[in-house]
LUMKOLMAR-661153 format. One record per residue (C-alpha): x, y, z; residue in one letter. Coordinates in Angstrom, 3 decimals, always signed. Layout:
N
+----------+----------+----------+---------+
|       xx |       yy |       zz | residuo |
+----------+----------+----------+---------+
|        X |        Y |        Z |       a |
...
+----------+----------+----------+---------+
***
This chain:
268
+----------+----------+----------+---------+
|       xx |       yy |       zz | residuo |
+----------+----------+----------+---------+
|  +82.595 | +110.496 |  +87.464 |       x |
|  +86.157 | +110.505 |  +87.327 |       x |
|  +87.017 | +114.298 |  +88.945 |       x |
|  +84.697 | +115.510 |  +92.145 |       x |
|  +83.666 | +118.604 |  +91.932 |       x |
|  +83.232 | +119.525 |  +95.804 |       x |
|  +83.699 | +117.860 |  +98.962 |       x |
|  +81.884 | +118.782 | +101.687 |       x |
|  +80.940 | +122.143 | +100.222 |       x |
|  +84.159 | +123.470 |  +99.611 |       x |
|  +85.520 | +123.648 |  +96.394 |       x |
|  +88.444 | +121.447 |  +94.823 |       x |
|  +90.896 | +124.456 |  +95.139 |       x |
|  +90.263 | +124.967 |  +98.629 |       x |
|  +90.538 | +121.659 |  +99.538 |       x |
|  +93.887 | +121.337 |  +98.086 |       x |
|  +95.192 | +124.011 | +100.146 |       x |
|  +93.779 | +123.046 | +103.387 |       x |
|  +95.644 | +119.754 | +102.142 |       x |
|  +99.238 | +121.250 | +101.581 |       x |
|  +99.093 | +123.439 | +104.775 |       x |
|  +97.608 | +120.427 | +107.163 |       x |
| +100.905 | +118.473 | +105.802 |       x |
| +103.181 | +121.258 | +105.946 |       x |
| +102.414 | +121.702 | +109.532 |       x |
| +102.536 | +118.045 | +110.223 |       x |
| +105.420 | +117.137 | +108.378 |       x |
| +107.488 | +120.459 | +108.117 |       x |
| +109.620 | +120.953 | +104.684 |       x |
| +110.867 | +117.509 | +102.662 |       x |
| +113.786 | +119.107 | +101.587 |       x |
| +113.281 | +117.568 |  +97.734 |       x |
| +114.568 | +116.503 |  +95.698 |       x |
| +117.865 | +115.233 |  +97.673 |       x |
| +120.849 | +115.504 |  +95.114 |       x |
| +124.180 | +117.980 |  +94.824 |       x |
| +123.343 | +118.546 |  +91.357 |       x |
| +120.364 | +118.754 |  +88.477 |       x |
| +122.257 | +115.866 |  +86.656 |       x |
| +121.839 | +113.775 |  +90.114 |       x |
| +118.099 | +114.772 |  +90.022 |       x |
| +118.092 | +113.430 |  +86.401 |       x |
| +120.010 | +110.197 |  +87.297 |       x |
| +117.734 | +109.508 |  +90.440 |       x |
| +114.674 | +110.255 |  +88.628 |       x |
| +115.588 | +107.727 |  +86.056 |       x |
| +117.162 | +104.979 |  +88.006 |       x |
| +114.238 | +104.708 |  +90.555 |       x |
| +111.952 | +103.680 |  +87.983 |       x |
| +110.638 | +100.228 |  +89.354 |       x |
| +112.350 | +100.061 |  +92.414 |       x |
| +112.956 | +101.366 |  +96.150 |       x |
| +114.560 | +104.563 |  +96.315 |       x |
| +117.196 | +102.961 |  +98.599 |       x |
| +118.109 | +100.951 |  +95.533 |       x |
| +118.414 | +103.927 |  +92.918 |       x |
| +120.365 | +105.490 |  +95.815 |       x |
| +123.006 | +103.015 |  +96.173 |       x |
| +123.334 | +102.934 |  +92.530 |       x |
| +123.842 | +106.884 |  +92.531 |       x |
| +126.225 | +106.354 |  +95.431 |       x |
| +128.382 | +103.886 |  +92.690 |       x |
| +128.148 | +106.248 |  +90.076 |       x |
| +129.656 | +109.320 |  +92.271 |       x |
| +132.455 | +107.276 |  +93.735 |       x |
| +133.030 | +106.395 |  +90.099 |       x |
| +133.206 | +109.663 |  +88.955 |       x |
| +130.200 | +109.425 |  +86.597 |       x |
| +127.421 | +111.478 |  +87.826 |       x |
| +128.526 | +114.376 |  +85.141 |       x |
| +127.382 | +114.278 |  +81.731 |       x |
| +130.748 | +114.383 |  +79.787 |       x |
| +131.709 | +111.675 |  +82.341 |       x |
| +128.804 | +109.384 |  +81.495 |       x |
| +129.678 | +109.967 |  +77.522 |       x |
| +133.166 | +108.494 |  +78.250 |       x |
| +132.276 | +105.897 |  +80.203 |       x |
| +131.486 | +102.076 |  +78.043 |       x |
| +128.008 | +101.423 |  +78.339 |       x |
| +129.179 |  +98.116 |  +80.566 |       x |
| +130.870 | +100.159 |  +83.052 |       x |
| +127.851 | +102.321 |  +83.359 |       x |
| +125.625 |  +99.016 |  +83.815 |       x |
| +128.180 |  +97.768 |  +86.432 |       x |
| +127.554 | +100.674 |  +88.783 |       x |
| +123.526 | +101.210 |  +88.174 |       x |
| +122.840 |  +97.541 |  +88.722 |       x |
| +121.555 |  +97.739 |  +92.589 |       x |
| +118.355 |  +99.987 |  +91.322 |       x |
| +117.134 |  +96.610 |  +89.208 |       x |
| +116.705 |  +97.057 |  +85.106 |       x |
| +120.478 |  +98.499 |  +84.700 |       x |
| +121.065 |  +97.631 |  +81.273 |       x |
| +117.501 |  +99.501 |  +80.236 |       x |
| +118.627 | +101.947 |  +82.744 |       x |
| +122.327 | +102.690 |  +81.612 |       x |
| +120.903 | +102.772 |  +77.932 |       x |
| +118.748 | +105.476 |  +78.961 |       x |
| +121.173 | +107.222 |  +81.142 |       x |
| +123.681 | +107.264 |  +78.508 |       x |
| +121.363 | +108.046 |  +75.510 |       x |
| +120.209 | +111.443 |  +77.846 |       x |
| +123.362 | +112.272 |  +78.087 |       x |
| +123.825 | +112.301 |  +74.353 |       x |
| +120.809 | +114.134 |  +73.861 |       x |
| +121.824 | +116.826 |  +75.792 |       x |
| +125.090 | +117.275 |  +73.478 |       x |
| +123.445 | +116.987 |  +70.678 |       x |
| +120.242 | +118.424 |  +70.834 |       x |
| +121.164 | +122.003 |  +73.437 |       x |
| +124.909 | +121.768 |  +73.381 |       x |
| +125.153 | +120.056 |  +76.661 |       x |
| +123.212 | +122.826 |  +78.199 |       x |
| +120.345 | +121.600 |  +80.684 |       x |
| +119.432 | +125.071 |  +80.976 |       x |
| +118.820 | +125.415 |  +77.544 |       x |
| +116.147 | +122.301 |  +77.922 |       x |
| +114.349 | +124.300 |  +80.160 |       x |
| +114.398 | +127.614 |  +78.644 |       x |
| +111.464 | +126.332 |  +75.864 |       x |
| +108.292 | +126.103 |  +77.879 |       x |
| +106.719 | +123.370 |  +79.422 |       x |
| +104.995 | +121.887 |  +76.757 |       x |
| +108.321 | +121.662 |  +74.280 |       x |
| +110.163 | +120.710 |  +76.949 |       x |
| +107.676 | +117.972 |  +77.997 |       x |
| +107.163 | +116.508 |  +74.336 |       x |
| +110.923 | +116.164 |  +74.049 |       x |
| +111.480 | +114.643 |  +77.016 |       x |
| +108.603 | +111.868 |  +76.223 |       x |
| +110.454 | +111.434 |  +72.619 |       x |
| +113.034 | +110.013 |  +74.659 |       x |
| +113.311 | +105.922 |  +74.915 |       x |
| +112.490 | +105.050 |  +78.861 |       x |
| +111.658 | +108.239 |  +79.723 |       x |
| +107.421 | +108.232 |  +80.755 |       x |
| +105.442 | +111.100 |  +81.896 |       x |
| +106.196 | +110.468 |  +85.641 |       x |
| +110.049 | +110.621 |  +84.893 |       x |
| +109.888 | +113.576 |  +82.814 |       x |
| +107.809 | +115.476 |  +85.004 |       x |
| +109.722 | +114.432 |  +87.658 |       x |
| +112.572 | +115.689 |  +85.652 |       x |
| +111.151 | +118.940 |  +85.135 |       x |
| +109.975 | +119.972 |  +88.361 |       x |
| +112.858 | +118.659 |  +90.569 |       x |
| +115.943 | +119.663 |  +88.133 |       x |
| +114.304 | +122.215 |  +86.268 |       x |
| +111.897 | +124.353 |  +88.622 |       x |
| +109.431 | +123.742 |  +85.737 |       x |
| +105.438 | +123.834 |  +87.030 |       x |
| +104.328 | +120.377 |  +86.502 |       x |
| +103.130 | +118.444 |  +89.208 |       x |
| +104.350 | +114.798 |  +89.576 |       x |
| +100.375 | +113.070 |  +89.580 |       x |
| +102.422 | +109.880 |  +91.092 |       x |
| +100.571 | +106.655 |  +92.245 |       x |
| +100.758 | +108.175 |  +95.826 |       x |
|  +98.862 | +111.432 |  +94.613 |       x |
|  +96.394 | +109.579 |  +93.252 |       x |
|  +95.669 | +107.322 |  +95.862 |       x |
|  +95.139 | +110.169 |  +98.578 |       x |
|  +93.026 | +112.400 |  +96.273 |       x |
|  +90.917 | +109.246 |  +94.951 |       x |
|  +90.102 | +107.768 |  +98.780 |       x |
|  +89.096 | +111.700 |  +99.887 |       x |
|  +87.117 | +111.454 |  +96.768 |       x |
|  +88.254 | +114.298 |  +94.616 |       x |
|  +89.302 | +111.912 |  +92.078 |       x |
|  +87.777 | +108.556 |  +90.684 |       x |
|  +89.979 | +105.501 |  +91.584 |       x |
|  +90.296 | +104.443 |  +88.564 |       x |
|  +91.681 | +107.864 |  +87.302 |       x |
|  +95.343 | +107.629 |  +85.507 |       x |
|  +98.264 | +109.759 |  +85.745 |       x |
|  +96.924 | +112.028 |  +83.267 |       x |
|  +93.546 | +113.131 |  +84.348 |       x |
|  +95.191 | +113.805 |  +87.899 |       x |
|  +97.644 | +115.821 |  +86.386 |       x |
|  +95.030 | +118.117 |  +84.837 |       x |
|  +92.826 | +118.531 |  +88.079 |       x |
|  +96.110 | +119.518 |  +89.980 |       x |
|  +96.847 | +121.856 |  +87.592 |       x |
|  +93.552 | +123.239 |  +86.764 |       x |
|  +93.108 | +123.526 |  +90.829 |       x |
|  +96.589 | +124.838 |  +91.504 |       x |
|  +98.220 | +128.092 |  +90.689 |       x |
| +101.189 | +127.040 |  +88.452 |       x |
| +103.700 | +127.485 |  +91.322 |       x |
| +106.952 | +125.056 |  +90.899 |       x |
| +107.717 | +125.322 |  +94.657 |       x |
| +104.531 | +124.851 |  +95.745 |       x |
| +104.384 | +121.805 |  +93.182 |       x |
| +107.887 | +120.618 |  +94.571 |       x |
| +106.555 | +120.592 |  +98.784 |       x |
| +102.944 | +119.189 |  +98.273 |       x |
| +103.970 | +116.836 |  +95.963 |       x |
| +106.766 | +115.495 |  +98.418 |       x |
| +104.168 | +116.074 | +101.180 |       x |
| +101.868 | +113.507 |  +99.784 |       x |
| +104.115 | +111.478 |  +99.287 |       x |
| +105.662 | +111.404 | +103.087 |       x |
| +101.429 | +111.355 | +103.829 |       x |
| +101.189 | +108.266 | +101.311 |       x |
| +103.803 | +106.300 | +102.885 |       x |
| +103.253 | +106.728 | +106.266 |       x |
|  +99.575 | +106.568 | +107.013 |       x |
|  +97.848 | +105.920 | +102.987 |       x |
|  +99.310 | +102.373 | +101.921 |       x |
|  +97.919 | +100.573 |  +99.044 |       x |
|  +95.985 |  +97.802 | +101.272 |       x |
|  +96.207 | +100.013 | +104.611 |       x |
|  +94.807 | +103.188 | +105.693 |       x |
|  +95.682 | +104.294 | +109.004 |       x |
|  +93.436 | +107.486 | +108.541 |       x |
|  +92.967 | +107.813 | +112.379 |       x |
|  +96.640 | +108.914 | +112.275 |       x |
|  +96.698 | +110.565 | +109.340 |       x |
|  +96.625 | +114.511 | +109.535 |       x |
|  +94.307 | +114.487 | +106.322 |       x |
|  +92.160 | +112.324 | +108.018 |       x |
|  +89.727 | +114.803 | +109.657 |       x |
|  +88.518 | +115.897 | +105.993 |       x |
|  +87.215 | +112.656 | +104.809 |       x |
|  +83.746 | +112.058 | +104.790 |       x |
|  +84.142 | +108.671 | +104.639 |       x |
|  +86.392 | +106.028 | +105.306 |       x |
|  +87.932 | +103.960 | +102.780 |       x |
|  +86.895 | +100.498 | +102.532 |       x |
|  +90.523 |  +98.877 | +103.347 |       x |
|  +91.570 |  +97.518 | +106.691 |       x |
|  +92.541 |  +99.875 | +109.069 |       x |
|  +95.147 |  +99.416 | +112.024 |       x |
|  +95.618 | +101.794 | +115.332 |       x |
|  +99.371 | +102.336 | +115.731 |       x |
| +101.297 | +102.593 | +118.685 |       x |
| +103.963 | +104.621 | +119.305 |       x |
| +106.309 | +101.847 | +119.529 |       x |
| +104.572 | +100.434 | +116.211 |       x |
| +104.295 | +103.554 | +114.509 |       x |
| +108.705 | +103.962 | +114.648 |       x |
| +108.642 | +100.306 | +113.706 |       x |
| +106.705 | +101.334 | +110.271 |       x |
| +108.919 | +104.083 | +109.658 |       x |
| +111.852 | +102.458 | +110.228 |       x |
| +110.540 |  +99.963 | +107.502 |       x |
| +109.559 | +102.637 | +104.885 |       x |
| +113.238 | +104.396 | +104.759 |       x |
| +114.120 | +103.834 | +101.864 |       x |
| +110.082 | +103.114 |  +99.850 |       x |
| +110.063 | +104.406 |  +96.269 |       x |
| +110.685 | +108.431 |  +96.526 |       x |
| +113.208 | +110.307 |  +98.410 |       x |
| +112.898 | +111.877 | +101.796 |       x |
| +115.341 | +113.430 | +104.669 |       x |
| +114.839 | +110.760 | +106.820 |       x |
| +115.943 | +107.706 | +104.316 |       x |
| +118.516 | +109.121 | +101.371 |       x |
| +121.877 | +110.158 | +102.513 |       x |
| +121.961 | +113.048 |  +99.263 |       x |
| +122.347 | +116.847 | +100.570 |       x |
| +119.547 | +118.958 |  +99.335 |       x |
| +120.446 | +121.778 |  +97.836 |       x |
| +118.813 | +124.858 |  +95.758 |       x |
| +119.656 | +124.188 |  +92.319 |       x |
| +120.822 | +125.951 |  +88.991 |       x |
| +122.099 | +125.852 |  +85.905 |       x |
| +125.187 | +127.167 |  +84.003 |       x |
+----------+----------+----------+---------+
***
């Protein structure tokens, strides 16, 4: 079965939100996603494909002292000089293409408006965004939720890995089918998408590792009803900063590891 119906009793959608507030109380606000501007959500979300998020944030860091985190800038800038400043986040000739063919795409397709890419709906927005070469449905959702306010949730590997070992989901369930229980179990709410999202995440990272589950430490670990069969560790408080320290700067963006302001954002 690849979706649970219940977990101890309680449905899927309370569950969910017993899930969001636990973290939120534990964890307090993420702050996401850490940029000055919806282009720099764009950029990030493209250039951490494959790689650390310290990586895609160095190579944001080139691109602002370089002046190219606008979209006119990027169109003026050679495709080499683009590739020169996104190589720290790995792939940076795939990822300049892609950077640079957006930014084209946005002139010639909504007039260099990114408000006018988000003005269509979901679903046209969505399709368009998958038309475009290296952009997947994690990078376009990603896209649309953090630059665009849009209700999608970001069904990441870290989502799927929390939901799967408290058994709401099967492990072997892909991006897609998580994406439809969130939604289906989730009142289409773009900040609420934004903070639980991030919160599993933070969750993920700290406490659900892909060969590690520290679920004695875990705030979400009083709903399981069993344990996952992985090795488990007790931290100490000494080991537990250690860890930390090491994930600054794992594959998504928090506060504590990307040096980007967070700011509410719009469009003009």
């Amino acid at each position: 079965m690849v979706e649970a119906a219940e977990q101890g009793g309680a449905a899927p959608d309370e569950i969910l939100h017993r899930f969001h507030a636990t973290l939120l109380k534990s964890f307090g606000p993420q702050g996401w996603w850490p940029a000055r501007t919806p282009w720099e959500v764009i950029g990030g979300a493209i250039l951490t494909q494959n790689t650390a998020w310290r990586n895609a944030a160095l190579a944001l860091k080139n691109l602002r002292k370089a002046g190219l985190l606008t979209r006119r800038a990027m169109q003026r800038a050679s495709l080499r000089e683009i590739e020169l400043q996104v190589r720290p986040a790995g792939f940076y000739r795939q990822k300049a293409r892609t950077l640079r063919h957006f930014a084209d795409w946005i002139e010639r397709a909504h007039g260099g408006s990114l408000s006018s890419i988000f003005r269509q709906g979901v679903e046209r927005t969505r399709a368009q965004l998958l038309a475009l070469k290296g952009i997947g449905p994690e990078t376009a959702d990603a896209i649309m939720l953090y630059a665009g306010q849009q209700p999608v949730f970001v069904a990441d590997a870290y989502t799927r890995r929390i939901l799967s070992r408290h058994q709401l989901l099967s492990p072997a369930a892909d991006y897609a089918t998580a994406q439809r229980f969130l939604h289906r179990h989730l009142p289409p709410d773009a900040p609420l998408f934004n903070e639980f999202h991030a919160l599993l995440v933070e969750a993920a990272k700290r406490f659900c590792r892909h060969n590690v589950a520290h679920c004695e430490r875990c705030p979400l670990g009083a709903y399981l009803e069993r344990k996952p069969k992985l090795e488990t560790r007790a931290f100490s408080p000494v080991s537990i900063r250690k860890h930390q320290h090491r994930q600054r700067g794992n594959s998504r963006p928090s506060r504590a590891n990307s040096e980007f302001e967070s700011s509410s954002f719009g469009f003009a």
